[in-house]
DRENSERO-635372 format. One line per field, with one value per atom (N, C-alpha, C, O): residue number from 1; chain; atom name; x, y, z. Coordinates in Angstrom, 3 decimals, always signed. Each point is the difference from the previous one (the first is absolute). Example, Ala and Ser with C-alpha at 12.3 -4.5 7.8 and 13.67 -1.06 7.14 Angstrom:
<pts>
resi	c(1 / 1 / 1 / 1 / 2 / 2 / 2 / 2)
chain	c(A / A / A / A / A / A / A / A)
name	c(N / CA / C / O / N / CA / C / O)
u	c(+13.190 / -0.890 / +0.900 / +1.036 / -1.386 / +0.820 / -0.770 / +0.509)
v	c(-5.690 / +1.190 / +1.200 / -0.019 / +1.069 / +1.190 / +1.090 / +1.108)
w	c(+7.800 / +0.000 / +0.000 / +0.665 / -1.385 / +0.060 / +0.730 / +0.169)
</pts>
This chain:
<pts>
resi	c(1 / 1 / 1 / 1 / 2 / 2 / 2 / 2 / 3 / 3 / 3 / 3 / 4 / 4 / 4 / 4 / 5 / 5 / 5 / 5 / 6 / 6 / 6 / 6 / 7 / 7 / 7 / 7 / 8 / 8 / 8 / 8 / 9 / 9 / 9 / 9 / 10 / 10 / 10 / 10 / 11 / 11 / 11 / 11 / 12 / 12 / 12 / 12 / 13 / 13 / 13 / 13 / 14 / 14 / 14 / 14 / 15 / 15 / 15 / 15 / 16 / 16 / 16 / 16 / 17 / 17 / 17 / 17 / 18 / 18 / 18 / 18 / 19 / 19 / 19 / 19 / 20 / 20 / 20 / 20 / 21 / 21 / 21 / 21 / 22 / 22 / 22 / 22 / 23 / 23 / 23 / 23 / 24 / 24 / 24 / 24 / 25 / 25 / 25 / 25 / 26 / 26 / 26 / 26 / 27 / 27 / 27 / 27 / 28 / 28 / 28 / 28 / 29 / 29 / 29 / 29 / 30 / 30 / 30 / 30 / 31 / 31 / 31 / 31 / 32 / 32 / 32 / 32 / 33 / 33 / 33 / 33 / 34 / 34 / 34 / 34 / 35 / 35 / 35 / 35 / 36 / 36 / 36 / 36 / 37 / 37 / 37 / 37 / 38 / 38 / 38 / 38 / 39 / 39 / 39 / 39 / 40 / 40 / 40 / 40 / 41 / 41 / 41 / 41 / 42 / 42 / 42 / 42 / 43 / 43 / 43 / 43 / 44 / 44 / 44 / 44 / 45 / 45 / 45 / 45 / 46 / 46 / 46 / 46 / 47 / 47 / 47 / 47 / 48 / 48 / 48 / 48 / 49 / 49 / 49 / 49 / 50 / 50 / 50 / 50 / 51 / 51 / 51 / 51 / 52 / 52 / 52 / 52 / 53 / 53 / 53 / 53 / 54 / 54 / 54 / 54 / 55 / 55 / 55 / 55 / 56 / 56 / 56 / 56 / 57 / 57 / 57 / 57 / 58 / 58 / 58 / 58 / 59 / 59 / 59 / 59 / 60 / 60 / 60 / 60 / 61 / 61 / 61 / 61 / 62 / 62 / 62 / 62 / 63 / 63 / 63 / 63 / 64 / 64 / 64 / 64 / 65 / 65 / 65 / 65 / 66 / 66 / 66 / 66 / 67 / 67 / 67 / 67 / 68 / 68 / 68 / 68 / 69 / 69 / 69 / 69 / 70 / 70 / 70 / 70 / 71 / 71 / 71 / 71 / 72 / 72 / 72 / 72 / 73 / 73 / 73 / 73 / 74 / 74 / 74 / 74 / 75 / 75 / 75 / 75 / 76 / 76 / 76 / 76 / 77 / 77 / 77 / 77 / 78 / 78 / 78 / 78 / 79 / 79 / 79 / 79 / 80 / 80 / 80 / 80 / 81 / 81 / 81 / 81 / 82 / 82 / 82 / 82 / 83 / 83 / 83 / 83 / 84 / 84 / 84 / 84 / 85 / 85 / 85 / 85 / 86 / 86 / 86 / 86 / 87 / 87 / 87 / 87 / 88 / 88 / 88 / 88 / 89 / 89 / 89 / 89 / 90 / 90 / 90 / 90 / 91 / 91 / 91 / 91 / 92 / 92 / 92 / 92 / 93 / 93 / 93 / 93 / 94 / 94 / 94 / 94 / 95 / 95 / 95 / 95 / 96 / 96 / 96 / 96 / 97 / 97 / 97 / 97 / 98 / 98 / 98 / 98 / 99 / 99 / 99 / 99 / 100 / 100 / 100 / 100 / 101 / 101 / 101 / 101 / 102 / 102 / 102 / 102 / 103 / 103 / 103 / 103 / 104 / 104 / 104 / 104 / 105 / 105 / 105 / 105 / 106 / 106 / 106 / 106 / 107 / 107 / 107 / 107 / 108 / 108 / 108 / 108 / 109 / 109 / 109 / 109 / 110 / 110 / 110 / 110 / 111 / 111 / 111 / 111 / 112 / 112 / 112 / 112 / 113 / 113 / 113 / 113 / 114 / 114 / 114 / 114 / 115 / 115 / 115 / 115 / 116 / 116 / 116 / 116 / 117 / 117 / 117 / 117 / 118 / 118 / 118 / 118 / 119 / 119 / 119 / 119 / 120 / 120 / 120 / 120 / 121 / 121 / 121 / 121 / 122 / 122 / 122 / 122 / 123 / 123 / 123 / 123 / 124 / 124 / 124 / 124 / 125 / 125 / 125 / 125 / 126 / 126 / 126 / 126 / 127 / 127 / 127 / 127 / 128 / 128 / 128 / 128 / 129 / 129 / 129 / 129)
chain	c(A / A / A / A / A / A / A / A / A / A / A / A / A / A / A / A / A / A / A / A / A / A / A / A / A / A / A / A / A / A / A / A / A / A / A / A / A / A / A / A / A / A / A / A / A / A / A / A / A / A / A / A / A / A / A / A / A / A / A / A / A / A / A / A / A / A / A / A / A / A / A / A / A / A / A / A / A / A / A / A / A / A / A / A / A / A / A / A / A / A / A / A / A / A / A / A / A / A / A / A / A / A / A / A / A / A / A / A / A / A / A / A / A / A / A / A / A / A / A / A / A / A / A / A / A / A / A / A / A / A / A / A / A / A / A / A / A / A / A / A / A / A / A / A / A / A / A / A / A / A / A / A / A / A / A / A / A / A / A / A / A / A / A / A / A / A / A / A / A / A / A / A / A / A / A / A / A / A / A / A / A / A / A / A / A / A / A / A / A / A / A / A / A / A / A / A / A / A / A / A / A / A / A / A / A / A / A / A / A / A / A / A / A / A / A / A / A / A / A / A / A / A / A / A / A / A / A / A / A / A / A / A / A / A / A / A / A / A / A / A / A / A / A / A / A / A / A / A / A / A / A / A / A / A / A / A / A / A / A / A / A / A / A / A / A / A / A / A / A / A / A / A / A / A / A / A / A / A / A / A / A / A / A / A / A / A / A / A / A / A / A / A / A / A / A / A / A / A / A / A / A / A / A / A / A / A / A / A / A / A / A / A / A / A / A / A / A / A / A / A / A / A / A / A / A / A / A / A / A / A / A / A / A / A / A / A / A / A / A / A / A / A / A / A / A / A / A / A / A / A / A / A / A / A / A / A / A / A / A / A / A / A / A / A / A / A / A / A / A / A / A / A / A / A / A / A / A / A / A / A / A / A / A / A / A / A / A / A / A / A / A / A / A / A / A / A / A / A / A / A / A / A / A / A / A / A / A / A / A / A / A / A / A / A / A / A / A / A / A / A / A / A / A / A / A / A / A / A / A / A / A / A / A / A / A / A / A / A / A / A / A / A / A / A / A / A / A / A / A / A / A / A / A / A / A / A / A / A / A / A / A / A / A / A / A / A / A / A / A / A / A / A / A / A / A / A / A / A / A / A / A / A / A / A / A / A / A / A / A / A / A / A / A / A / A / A / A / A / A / A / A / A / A / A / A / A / A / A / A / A / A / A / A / A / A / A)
name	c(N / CA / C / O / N / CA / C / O / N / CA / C / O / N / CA / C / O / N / CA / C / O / N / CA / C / O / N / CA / C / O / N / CA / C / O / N / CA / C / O / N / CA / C / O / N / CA / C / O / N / CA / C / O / N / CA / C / O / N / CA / C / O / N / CA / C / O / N / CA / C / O / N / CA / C / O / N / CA / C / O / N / CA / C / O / N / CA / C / O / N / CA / C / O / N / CA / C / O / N / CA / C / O / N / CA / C / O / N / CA / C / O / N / CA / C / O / N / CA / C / O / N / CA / C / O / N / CA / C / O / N / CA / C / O / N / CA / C / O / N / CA / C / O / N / CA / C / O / N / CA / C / O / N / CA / C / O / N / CA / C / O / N / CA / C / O / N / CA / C / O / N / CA / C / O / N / CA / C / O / N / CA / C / O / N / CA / C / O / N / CA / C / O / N / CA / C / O / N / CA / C / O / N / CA / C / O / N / CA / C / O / N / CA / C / O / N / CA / C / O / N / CA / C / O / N / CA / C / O / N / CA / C / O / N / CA / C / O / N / CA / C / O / N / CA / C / O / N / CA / C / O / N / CA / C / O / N / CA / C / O / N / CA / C / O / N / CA / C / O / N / CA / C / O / N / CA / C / O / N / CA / C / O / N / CA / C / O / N / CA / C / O / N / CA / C / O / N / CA / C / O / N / CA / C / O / N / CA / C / O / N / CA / C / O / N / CA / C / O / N / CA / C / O / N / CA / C / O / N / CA / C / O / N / CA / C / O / N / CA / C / O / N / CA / C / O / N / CA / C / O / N / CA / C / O / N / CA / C / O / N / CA / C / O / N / CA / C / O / N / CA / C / O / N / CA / C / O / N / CA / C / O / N / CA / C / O / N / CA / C / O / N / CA / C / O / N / CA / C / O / N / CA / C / O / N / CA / C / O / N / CA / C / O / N / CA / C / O / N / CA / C / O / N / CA / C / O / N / CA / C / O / N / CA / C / O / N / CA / C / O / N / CA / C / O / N / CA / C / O / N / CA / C / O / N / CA / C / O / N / CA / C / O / N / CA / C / O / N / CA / C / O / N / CA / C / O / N / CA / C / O / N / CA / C / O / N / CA / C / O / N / CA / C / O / N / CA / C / O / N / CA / C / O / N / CA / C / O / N / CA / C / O / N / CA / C / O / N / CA / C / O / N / CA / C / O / N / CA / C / O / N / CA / C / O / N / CA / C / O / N / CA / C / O / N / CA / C / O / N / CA / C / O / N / CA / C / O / N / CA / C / O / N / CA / C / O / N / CA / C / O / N / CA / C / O / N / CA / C / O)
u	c(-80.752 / +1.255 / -0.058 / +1.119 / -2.040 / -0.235 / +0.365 / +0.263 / -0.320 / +0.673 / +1.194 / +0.890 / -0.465 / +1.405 / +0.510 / -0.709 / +1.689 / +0.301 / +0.674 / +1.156 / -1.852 / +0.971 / +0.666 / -0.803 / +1.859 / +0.779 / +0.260 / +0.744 / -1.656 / +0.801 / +1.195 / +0.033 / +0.778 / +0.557 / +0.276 / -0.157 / +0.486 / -0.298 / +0.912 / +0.080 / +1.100 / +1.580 / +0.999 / -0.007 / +0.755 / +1.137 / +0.685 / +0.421 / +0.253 / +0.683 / -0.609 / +0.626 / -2.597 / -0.335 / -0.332 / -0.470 / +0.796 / -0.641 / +1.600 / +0.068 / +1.125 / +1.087 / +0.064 / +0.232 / -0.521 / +0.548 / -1.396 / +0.282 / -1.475 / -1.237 / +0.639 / +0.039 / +0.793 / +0.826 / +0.692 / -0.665 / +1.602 / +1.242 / -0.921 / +0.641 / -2.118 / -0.417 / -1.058 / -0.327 / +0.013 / -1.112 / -0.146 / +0.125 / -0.221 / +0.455 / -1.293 / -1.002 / +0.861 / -0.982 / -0.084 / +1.006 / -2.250 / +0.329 / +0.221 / +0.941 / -1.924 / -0.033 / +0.264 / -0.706 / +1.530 / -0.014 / -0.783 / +0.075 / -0.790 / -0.573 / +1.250 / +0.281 / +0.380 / +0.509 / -0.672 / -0.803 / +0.807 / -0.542 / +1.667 / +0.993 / -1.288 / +1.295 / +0.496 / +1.071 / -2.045 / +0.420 / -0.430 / -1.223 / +1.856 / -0.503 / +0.570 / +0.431 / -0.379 / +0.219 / +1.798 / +0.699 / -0.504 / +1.367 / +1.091 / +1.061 / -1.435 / +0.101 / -0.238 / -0.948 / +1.608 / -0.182 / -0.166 / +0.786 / -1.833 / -0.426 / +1.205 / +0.098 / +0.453 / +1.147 / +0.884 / +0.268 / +0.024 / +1.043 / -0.676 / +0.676 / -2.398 / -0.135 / +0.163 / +0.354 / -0.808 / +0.139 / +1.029 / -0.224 / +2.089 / +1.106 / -0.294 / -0.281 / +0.281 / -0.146 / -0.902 / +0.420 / -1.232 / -1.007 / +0.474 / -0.128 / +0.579 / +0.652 / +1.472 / +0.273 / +0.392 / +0.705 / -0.728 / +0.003 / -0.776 / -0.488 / -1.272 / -0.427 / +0.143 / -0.979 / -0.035 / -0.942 / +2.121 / +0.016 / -1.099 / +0.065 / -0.904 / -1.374 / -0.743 / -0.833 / +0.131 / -0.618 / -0.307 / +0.695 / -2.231 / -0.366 / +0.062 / -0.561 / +0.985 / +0.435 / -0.919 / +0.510 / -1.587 / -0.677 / -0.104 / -0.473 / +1.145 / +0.094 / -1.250 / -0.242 / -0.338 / -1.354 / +0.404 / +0.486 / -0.736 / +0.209 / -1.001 / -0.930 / +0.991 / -1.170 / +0.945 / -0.498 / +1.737 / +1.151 / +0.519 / +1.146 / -1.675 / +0.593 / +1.542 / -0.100 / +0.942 / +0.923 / +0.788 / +0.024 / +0.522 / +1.159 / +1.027 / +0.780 / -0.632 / +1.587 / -0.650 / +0.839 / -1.826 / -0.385 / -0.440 / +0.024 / -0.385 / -0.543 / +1.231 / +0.112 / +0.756 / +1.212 / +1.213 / +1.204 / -1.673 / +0.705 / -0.097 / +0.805 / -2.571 / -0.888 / +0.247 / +0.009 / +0.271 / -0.095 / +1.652 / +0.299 / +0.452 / +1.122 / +0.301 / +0.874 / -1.691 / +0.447 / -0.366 / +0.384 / -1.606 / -0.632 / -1.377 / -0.450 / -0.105 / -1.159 / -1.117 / +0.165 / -1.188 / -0.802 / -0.983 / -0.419 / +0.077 / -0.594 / -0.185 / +0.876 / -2.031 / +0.239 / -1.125 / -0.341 / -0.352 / -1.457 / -0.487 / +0.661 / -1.399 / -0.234 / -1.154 / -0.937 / +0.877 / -1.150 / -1.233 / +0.665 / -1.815 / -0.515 / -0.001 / +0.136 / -0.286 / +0.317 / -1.166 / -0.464 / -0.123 / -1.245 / +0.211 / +0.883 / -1.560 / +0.470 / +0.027 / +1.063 / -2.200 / -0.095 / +0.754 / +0.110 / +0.847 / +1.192 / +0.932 / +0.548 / -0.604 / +1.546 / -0.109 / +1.017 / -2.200 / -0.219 / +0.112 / +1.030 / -1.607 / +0.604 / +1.835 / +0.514 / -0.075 / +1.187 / +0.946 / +0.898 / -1.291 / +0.602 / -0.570 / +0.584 / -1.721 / -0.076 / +1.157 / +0.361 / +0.004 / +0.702 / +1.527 / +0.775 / -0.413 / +1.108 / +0.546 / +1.112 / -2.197 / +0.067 / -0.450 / +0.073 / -0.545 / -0.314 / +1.727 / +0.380 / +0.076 / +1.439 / +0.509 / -0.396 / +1.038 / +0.486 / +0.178 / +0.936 / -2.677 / -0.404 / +0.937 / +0.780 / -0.960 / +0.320 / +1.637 / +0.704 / -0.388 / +1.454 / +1.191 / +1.066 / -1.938 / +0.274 / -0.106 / +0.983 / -2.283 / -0.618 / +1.497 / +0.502 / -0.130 / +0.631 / +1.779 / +0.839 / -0.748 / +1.565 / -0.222 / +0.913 / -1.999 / +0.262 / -0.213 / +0.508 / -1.314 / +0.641 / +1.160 / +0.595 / -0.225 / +1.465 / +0.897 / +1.121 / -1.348 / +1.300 / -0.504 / +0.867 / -2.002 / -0.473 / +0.698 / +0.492 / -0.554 / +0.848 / +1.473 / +0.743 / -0.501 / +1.061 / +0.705 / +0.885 / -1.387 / +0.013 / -0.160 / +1.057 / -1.879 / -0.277 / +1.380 / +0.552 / -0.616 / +1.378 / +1.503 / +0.792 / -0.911 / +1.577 / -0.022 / +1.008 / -2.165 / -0.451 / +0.219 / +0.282 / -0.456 / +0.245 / +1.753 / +0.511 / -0.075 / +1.829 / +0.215 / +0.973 / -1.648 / +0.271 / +0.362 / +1.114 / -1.930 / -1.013 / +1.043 / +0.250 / +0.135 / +0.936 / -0.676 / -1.189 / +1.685 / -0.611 / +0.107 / -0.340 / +0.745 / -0.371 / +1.035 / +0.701 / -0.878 / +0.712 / +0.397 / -0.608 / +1.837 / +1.219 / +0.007 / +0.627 / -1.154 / -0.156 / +1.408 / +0.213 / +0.613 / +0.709 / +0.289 / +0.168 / +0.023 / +0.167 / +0.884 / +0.679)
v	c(-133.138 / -0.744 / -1.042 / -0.377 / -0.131 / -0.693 / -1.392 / -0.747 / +0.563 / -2.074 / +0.702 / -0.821 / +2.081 / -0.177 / +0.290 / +0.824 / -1.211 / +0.142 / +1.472 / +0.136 / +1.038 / +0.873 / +0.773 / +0.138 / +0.171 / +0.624 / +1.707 / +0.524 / +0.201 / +1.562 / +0.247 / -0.345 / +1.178 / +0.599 / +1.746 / +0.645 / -0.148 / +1.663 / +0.438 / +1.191 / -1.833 / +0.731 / -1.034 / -1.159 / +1.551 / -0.399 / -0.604 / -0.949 / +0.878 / -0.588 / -1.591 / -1.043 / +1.429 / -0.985 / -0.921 / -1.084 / +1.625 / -0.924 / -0.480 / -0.725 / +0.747 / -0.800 / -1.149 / -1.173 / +1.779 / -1.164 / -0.821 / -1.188 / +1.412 / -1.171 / -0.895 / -1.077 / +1.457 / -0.494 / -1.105 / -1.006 / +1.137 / -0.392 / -1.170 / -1.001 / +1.023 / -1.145 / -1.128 / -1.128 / +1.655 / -0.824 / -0.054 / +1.033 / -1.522 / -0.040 / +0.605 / -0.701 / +1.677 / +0.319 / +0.118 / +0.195 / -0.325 / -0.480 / +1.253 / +0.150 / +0.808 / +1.311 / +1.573 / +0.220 / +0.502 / +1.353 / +1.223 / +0.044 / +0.926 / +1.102 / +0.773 / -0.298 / +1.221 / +1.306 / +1.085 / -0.013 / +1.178 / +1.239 / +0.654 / -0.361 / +1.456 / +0.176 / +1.599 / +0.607 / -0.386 / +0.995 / -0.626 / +0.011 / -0.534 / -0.233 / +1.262 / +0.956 / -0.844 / +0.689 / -0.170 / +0.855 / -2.086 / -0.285 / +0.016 / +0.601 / -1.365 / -0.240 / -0.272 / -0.744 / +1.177 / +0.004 / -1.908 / -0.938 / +0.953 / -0.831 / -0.799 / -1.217 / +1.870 / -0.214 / -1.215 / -1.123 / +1.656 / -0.647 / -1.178 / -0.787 / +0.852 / -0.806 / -1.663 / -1.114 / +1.617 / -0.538 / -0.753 / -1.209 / +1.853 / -0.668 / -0.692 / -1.192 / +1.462 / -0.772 / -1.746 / -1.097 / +1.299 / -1.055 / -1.138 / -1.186 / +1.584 / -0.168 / -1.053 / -1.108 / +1.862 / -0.874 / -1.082 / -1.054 / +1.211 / -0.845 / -1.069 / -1.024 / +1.315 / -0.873 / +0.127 / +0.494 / -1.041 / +0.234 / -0.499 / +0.384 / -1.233 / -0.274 / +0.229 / -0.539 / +1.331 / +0.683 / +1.478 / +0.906 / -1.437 / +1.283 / +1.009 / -0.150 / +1.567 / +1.315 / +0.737 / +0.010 / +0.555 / +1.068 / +1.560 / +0.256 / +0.772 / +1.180 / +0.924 / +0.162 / +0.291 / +1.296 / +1.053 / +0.130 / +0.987 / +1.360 / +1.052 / -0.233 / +1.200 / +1.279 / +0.955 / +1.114 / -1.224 / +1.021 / -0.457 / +0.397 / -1.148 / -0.404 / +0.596 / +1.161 / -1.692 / +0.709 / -1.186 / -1.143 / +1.354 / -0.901 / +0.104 / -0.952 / +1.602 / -0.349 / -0.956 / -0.856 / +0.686 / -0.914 / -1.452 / -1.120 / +1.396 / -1.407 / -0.887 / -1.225 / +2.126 / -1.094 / +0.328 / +0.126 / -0.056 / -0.025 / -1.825 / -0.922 / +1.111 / -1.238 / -1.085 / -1.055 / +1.130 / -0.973 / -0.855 / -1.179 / +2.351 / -0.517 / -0.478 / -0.867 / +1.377 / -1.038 / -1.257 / -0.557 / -0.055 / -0.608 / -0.326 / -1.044 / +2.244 / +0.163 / -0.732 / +0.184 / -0.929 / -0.707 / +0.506 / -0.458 / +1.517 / +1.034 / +1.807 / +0.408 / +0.540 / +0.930 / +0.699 / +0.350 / -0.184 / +0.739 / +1.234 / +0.595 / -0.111 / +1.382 / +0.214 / -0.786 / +1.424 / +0.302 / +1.197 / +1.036 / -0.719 / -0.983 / -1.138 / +0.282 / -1.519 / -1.109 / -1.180 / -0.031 / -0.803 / -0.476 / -1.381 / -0.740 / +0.398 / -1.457 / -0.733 / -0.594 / +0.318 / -0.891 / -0.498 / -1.196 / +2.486 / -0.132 / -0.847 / -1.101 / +1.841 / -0.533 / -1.292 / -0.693 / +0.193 / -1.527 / -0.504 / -0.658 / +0.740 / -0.393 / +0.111 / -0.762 / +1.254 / +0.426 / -1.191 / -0.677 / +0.607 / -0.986 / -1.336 / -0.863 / +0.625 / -1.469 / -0.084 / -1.129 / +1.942 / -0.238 / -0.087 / -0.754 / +1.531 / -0.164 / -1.372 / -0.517 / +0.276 / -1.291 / -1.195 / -1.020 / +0.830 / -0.466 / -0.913 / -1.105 / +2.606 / -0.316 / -0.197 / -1.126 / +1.575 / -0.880 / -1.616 / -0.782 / +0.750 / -1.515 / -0.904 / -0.886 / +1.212 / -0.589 / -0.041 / -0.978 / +2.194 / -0.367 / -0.896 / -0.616 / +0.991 / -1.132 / -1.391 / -0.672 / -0.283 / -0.900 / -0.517 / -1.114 / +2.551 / -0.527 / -0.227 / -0.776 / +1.588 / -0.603 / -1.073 / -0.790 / +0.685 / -1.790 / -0.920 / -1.100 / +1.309 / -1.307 / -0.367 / -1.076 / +2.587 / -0.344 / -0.134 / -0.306 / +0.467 / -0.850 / -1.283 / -0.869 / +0.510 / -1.556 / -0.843 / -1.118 / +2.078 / -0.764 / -0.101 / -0.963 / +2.007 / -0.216 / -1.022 / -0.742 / +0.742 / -1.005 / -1.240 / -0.631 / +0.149 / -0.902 / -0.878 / -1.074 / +2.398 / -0.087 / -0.571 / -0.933 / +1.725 / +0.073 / -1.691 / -0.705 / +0.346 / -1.016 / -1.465 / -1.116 / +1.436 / -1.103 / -0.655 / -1.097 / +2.487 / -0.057 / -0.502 / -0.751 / +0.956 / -0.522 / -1.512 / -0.506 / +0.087 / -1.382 / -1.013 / +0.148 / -1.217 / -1.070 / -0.547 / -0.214 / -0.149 / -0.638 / -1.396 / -0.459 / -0.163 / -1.694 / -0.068 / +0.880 / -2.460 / -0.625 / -1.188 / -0.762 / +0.799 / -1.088 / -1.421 / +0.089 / -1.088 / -1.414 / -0.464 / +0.176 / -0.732 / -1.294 / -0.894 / +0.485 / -1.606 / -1.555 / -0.032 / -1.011)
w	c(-47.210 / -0.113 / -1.103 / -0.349 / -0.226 / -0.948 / -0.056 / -0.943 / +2.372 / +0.248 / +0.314 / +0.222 / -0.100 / +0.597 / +1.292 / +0.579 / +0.077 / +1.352 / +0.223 / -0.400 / +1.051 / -0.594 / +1.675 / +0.923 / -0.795 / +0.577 / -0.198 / -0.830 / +1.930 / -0.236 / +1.664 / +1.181 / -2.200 / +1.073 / -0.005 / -1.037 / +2.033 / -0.467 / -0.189 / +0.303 / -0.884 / -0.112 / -0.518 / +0.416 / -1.216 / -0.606 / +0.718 / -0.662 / +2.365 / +0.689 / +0.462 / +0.189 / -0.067 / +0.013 / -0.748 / +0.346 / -1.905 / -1.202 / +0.030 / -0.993 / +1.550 / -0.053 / +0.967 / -0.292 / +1.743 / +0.786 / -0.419 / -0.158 / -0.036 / -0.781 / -0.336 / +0.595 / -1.962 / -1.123 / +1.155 / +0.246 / +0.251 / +0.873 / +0.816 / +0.321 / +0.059 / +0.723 / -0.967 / +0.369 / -1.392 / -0.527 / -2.054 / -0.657 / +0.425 / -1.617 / -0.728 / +0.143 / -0.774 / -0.927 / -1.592 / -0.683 / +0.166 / -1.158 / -0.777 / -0.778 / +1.047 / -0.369 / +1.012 / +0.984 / -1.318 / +0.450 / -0.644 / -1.228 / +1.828 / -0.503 / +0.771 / +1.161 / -1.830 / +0.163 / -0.064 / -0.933 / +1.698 / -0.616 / +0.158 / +0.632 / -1.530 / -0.695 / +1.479 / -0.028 / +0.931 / +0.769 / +1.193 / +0.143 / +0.723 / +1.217 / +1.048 / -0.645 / +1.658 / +0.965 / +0.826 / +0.544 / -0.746 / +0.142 / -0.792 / +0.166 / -1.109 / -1.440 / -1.044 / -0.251 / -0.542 / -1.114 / -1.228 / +0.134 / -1.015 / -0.279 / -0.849 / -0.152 / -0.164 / -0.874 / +0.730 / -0.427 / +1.467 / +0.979 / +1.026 / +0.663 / -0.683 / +0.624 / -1.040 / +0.386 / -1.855 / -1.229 / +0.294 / +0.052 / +0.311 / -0.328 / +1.805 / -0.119 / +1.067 / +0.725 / -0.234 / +0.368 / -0.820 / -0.034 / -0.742 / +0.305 / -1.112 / -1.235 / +0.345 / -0.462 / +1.329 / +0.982 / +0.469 / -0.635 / +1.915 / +1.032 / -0.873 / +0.534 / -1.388 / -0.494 / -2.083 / -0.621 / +0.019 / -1.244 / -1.432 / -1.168 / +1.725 / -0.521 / +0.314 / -0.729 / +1.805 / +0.354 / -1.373 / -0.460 / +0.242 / -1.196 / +0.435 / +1.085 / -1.181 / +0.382 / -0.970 / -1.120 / +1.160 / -0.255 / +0.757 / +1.108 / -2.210 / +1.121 / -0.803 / -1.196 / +2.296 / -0.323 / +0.513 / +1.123 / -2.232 / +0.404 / -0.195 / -0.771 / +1.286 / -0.145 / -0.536 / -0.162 / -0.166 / -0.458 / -1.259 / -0.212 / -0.727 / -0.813 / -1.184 / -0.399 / +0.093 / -0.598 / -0.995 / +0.457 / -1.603 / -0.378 / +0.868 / +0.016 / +0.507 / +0.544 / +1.037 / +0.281 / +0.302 / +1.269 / -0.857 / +0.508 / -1.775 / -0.354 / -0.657 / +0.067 / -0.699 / -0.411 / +1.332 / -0.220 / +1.228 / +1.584 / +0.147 / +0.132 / -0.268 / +0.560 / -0.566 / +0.635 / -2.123 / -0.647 / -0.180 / -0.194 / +0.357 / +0.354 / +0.858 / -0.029 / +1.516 / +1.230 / +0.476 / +1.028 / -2.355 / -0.058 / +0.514 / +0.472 / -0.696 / -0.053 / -1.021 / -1.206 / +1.609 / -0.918 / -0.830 / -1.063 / +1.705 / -0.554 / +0.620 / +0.762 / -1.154 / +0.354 / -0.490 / -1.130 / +2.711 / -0.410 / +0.244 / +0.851 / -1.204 / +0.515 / +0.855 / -0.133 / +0.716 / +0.981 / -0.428 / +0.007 / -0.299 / +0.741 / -1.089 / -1.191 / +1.614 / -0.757 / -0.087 / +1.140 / -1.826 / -0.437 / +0.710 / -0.433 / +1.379 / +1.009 / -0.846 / -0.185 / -0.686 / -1.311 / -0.552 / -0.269 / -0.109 / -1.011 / +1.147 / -0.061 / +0.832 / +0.953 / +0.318 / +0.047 / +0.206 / +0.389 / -1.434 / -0.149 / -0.708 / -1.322 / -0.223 / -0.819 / +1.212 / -0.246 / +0.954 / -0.499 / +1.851 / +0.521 / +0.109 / +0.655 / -1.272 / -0.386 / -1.408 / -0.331 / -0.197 / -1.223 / +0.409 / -0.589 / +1.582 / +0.343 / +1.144 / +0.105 / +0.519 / +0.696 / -0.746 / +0.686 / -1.967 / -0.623 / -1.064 / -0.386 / +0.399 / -0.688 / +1.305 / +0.301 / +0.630 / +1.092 / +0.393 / +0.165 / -0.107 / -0.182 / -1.272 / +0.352 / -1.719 / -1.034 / +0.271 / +0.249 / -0.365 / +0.820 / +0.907 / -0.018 / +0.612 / +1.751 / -0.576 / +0.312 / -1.409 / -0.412 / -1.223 / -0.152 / -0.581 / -0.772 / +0.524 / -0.457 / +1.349 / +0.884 / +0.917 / +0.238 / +0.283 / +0.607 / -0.833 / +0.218 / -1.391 / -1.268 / -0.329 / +0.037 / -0.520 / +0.109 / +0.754 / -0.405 / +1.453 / +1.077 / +0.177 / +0.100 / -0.033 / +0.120 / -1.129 / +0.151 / -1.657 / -0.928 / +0.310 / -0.187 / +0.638 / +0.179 / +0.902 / -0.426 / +1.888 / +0.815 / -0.605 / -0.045 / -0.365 / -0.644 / -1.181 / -0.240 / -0.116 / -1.157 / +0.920 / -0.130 / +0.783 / +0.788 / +0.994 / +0.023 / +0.631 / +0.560 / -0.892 / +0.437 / -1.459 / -0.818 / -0.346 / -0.226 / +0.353 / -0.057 / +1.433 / +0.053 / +1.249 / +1.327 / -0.094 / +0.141 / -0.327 / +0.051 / -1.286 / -1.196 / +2.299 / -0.823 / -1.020 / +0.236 / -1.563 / -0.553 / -0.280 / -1.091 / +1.918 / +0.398 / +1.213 / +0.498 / -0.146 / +0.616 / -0.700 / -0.752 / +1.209 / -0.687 / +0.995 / +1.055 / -1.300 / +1.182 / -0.733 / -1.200 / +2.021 / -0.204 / +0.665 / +1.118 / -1.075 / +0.593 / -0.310 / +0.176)
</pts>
């Protein structure tokens, strides 16, 4: 797991309601499950958790499945059998940009706050006798 906390489940119905109780940072897809299809668990997830990194793996590889993936917003797209190496490389890079992300939109709403806070806030008080 590599320091990471990891979660399996054995089916598409259960990699949703997961989704629906607990926030994750990353998803592994395989692109054929038994219920469904990887594609759709993709647009589900995608729903219920929209920063959540979406990586789908397949043993069937095809273009029509990889610009499926990438359109549904898929983060990436691996093939099986597939090199752990790489893949853990792959999602330190993608949680890596996540991180920087996340870092660079609460600056900017802090500026912003900040900004807008300053228009709140009177700028003196008027005494008279």
């Amino acid at each position: 797991s590599d320091g990471y906390l990891v979660e399996t489940v054995k089916n598409g119905k259960e990699a949703i309601k997961a989704s629906e109780t607990a926030y994750f940072d990353v998803a592994l897809i395989d692109m054929e499950l038994p219920d469904m299809k990887g594609i759709e668990i993709l647009r589900r997830l995608k729903e219920k958790q929209p920063r959540m990194v979406k990586i789908i793996i397949t043993g069937f590889p095809s273009l029509e499945n990889a610009v499926k993936a990438v359109n549904e917003g898929a983060h990436g797209y691996v093939l099986k059998p597939f090199n752990v190496a790489e893949l853990l490389k792959m999602l330190r890079k993608r949680l890596d940009e996540k991180a920087t992300e996340y870092l660079h939109m609460r600056t900017e709403m802090e500026k912003n706050t900040v900004f807008s806070e300053q228009f709140k806030k009177p700028k003196g008080s008027i005494f008279t006798r």
